[in-house]
VMD Tcl script that draws the C-alpha trace (Angstrom):
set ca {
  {81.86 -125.92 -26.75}
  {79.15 -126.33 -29.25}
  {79.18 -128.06 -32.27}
  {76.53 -126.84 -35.16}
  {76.01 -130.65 -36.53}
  {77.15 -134.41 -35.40}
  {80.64 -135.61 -34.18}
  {82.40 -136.52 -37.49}
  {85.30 -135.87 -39.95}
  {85.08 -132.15 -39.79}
  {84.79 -131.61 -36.30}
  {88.17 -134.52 -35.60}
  {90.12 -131.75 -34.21}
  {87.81 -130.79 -31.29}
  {86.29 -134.45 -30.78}
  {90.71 -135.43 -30.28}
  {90.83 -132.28 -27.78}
  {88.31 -133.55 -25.82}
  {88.99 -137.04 -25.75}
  {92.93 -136.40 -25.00}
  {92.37 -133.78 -22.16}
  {93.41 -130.46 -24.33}
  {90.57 -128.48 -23.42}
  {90.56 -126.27 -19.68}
  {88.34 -128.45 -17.48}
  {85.35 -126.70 -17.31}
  {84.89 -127.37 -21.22}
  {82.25 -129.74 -22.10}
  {81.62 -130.70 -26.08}
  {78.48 -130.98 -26.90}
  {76.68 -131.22 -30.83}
  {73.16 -129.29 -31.64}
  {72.62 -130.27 -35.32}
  {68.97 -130.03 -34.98}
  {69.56 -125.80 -33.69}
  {67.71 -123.84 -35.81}
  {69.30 -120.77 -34.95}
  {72.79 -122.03 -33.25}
  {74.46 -118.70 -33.75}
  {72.20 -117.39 -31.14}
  {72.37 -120.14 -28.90}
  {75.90 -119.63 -28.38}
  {75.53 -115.86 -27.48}
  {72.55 -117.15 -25.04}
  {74.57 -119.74 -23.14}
  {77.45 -117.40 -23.01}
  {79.93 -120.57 -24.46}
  {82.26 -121.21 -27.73}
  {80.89 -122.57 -31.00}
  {81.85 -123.93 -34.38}
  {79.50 -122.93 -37.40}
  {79.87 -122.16 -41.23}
  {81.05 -118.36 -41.93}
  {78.28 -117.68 -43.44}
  {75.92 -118.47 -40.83}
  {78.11 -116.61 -38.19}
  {78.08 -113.39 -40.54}
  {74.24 -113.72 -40.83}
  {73.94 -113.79 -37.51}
  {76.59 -110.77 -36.39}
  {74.72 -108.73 -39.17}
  {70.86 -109.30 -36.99}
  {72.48 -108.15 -34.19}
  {73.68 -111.36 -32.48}
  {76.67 -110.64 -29.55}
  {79.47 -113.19 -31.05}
  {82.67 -112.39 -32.29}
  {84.42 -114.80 -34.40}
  {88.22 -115.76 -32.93}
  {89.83 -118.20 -35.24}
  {89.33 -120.86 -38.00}
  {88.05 -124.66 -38.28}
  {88.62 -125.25 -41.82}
  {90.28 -122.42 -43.22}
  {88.48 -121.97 -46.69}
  {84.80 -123.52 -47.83}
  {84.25 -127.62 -47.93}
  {81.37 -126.39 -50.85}
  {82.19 -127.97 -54.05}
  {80.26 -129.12 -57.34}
  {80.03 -132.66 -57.95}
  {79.51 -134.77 -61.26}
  {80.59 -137.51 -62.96}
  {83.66 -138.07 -64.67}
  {82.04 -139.90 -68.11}
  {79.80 -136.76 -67.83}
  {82.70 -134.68 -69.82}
  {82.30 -131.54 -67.57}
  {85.77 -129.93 -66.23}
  {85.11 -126.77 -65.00}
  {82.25 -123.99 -64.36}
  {82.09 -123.15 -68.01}
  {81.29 -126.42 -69.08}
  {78.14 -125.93 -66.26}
  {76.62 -123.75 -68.71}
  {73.29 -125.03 -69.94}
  {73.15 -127.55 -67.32}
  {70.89 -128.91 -64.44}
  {72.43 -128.45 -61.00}
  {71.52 -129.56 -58.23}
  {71.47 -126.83 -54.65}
  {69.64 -126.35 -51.34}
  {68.13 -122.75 -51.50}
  {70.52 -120.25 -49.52}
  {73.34 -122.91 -48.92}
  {76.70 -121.41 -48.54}
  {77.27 -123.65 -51.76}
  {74.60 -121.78 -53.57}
  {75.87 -118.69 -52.64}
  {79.41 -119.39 -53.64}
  {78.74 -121.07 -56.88}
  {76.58 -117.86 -57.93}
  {79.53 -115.81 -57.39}
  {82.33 -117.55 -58.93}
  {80.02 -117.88 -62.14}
  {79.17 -114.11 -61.84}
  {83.37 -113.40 -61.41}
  {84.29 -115.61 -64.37}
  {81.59 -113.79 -66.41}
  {79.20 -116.58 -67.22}
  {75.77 -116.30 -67.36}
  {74.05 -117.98 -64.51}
  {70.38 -117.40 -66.21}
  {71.31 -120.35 -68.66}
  {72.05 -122.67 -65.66}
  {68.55 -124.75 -64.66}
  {68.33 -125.12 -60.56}
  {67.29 -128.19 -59.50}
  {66.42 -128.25 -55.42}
  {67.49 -131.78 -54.15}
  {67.25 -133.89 -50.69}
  {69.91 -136.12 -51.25}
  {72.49 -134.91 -53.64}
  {74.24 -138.11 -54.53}
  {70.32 -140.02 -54.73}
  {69.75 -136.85 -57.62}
  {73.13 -138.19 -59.87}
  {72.49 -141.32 -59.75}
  {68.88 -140.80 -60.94}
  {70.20 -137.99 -63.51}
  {67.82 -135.96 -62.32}
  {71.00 -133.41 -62.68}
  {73.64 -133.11 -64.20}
  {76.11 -131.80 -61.19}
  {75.47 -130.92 -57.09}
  {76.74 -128.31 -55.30}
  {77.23 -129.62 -51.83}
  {79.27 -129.68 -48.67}
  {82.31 -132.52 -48.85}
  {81.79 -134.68 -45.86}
  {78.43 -133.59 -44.73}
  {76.18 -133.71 -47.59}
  {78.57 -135.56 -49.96}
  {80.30 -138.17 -48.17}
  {83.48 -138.81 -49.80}
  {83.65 -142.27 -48.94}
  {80.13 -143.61 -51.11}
  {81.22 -146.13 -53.44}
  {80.19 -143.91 -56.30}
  {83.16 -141.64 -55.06}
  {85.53 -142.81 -57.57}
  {83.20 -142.12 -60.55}
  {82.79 -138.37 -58.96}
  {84.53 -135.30 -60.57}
  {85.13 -132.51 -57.74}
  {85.08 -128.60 -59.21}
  {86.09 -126.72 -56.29}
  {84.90 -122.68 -56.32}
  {88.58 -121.93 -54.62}
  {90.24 -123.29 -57.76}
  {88.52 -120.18 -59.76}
  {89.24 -117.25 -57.35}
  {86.54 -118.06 -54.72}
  {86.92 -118.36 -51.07}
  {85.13 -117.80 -47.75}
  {85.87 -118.86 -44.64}
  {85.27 -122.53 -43.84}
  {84.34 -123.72 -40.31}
  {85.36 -120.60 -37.83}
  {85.22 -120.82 -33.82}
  {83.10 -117.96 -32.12}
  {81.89 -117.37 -28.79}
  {79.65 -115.07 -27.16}
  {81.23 -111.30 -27.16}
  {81.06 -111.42 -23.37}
  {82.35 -114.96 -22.64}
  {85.27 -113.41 -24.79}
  {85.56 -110.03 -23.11}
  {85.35 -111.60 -19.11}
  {87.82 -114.48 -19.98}
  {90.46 -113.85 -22.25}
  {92.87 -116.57 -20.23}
  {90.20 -119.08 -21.24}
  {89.64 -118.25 -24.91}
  {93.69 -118.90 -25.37}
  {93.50 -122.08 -23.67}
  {90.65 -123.41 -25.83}
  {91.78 -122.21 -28.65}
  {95.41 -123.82 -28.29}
  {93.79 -126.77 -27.37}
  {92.12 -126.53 -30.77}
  {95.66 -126.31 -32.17}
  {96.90 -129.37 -30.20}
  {93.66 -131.38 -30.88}
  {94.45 -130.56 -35.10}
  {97.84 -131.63 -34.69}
  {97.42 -134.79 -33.45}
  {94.57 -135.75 -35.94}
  {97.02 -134.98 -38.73}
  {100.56 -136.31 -37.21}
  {99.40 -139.43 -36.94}
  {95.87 -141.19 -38.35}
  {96.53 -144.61 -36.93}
  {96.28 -143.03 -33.29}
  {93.48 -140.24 -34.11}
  {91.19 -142.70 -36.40}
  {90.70 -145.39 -33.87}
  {89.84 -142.13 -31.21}
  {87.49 -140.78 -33.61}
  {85.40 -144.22 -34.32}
  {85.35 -144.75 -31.12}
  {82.71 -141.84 -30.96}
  {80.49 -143.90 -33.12}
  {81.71 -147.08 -33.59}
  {78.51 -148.38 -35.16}
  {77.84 -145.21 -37.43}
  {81.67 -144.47 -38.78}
  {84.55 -146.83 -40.30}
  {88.35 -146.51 -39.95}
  {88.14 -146.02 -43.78}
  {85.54 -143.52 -43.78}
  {87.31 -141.23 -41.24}
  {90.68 -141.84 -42.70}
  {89.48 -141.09 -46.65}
  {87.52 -138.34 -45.02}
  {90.24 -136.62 -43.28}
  {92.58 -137.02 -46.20}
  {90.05 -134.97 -48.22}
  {89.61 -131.81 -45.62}
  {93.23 -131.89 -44.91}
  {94.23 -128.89 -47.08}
  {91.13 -126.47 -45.62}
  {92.56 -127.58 -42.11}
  {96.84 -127.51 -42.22}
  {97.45 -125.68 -45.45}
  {100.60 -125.54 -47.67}
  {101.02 -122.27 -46.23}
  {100.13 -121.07 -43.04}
  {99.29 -122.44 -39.44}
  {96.17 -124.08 -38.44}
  {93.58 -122.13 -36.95}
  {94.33 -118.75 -38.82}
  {91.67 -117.09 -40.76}
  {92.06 -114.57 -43.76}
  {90.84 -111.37 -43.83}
  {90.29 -111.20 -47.73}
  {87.86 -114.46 -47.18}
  {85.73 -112.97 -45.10}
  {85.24 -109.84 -47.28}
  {84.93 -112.17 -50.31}
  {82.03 -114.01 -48.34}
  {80.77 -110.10 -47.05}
  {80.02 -109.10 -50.62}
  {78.93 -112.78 -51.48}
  {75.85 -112.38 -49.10}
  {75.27 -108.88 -50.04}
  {75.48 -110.26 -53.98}
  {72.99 -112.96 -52.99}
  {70.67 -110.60 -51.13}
  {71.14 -112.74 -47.89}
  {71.84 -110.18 -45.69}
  {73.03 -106.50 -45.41}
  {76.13 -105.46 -43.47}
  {75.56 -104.04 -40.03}
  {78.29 -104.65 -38.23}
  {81.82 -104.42 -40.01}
  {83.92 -107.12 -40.41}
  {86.56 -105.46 -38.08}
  {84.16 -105.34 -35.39}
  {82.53 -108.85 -35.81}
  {86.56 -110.94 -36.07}
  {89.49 -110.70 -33.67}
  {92.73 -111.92 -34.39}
  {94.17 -111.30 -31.09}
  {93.39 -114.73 -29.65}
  {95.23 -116.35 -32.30}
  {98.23 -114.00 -31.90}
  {98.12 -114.39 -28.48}
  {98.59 -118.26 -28.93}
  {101.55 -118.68 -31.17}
  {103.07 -116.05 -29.30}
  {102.91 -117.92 -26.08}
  {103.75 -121.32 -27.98}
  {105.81 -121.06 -31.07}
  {105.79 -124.86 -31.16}
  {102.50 -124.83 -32.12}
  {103.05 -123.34 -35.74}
  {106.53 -126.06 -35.71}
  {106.97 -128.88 -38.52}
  {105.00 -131.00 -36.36}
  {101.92 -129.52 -38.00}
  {102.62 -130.25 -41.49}
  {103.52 -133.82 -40.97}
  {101.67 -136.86 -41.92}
  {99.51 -134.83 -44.02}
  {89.71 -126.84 -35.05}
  {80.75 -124.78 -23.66}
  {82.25 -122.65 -21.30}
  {80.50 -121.32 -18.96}
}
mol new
graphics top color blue
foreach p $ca { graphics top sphere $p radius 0.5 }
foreach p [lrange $ca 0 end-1] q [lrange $ca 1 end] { graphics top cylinder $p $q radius 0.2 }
display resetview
């Protein structure tokens, strides 16, 4: 399985299913944050990945073999960040303001919709591009950042308790988080194996969330010099919603998010659709799973708080 970044927070439920023995033994975990074009990398090496929804989309719509099987984190980790004392609640107090966005970010992307749905007029908002979007507040170089929780905004910065989080889900806007794909062959030739990754997935989610004082010490243990019990455990806390939801079982992807982020792209001018969603995102795997173990979707998931070759 490949992993489009480094071992951390967001990627807890496949780093505990490796490190516990969930995954079929001819799974090996491996990250590539430095891929330029990981989508295709997956198809090539005929193995399972873990990317944005937007970049899987992008890269089903150029003609890239990969169907999409089941979710990481269920709905987008993109918020917009600014200060408390800065008086700003909500997108319509963004109005007039400086924000801060990397060019064709799924953040980006997101935040133009959900001003465009609410009817406010994005031409009065100043862009500012960024390299580190906590380094721009500080400065007040902007006013707010849209960026990733965890990866580009880590939670855990002592500013964090000064930071005001407007999240585009709050205001009718969702896409698909985190989703596990896999080359449309690899899927095809070994259904059997797809299942078993995929409820090793489950399993691996589970225990992250059932109980942090055994899944934090596995995680640092990845990178005890680079990550802190704290960290992880703040970190976790955060994604928990986009991961075991108030409704729902982990792992299970919405249709309607992936056609909001289908007309997001188009809206953006990212990308044309040229393969339909239908084609691109199966559902069976999933099915197949919690069909085969019901005690997968059991209480046990909502307590305490997602290559082969």
């Amino acid at each position: 399985m490949l992993l489009d970044g480094l071992f951390g927070a967001r990627f807890a439920g496949e780093m505990i299913a490796d490190k516990e023995g969930f995954f079929p033994p001819n799974v090996v975990l491996r990250a590539k944050p430095d891929d330029p074009d990981f989508v295709a990398t997956v198809a090539r090496e005929h193995a399972i990945g873990v990317t944005s929804g937007q970049k899987f989309l992008l890269g089903v719509w150029r003609g890239i073999p990969v169907t999409a099987f089941a979710a990481s984190l269920l709905d987008t980790s993109s918020a917009i960040f600014t200060w408390e004392s800065s008086g700003l609640r909500g997108p319509a107090d963004l109005v007039g303001k400086r924000i801060g966005y990397r060019r064709g970010s799924e953040g980006e992307v997101l935040f133009d919709v959900m001003m465009a749905q609410l009817g406010l007029p994005r031409s009065q908002i100043v862009k500012v591009p960024y390299q580190d979007g906590l380094d721009a507040l500080r400065s007040g170089a902007v006013d707010a950042v849209i960026a990733d929780v965890g990866q580009e905004f880590t939670l855990s910065a002592p500013d964090y308790g000064r930071v005001r989080v407007i999240k585009p889900q709050d205001y009718g806007t969702h896409a698909p988080g985190l989703v596990y794909f896999a080359s449309s062959d690899l899927l095809q030739d070994r259904p059997s194996t797809m299942g078993q990754v995929l409820e090793g997935l489950i399993k691996g989610w589970k225990f992250v969330y059932d109980d942090y004082s055994r899944s934090v010490t596995a995680l640092v243990s990845y990178d005890p010099g680079g990550l802190s019990s704290d960290r992880v455990r703040l970190e976790l806390q955060q994604q928990r919603p986009l991961v075991v939801p108030a409704a729902g079982r982990i792992a299970e992807f919405d249709e309607s998010r992936w056609k909001m982020l289908r007309d997001a792209l188009i809206f953006a001018k990212l990308g044309e659709e040229t393969v339909p969603i239908s084609q691109a995102v199966t559902y069976q795997v999933l099915r197949d799973v919690y069909r085969r173990s019901p005690n997968l979707a059991g209480s046990g998931a909502w307590s305490g708080v997602q290559a082969v070759k």
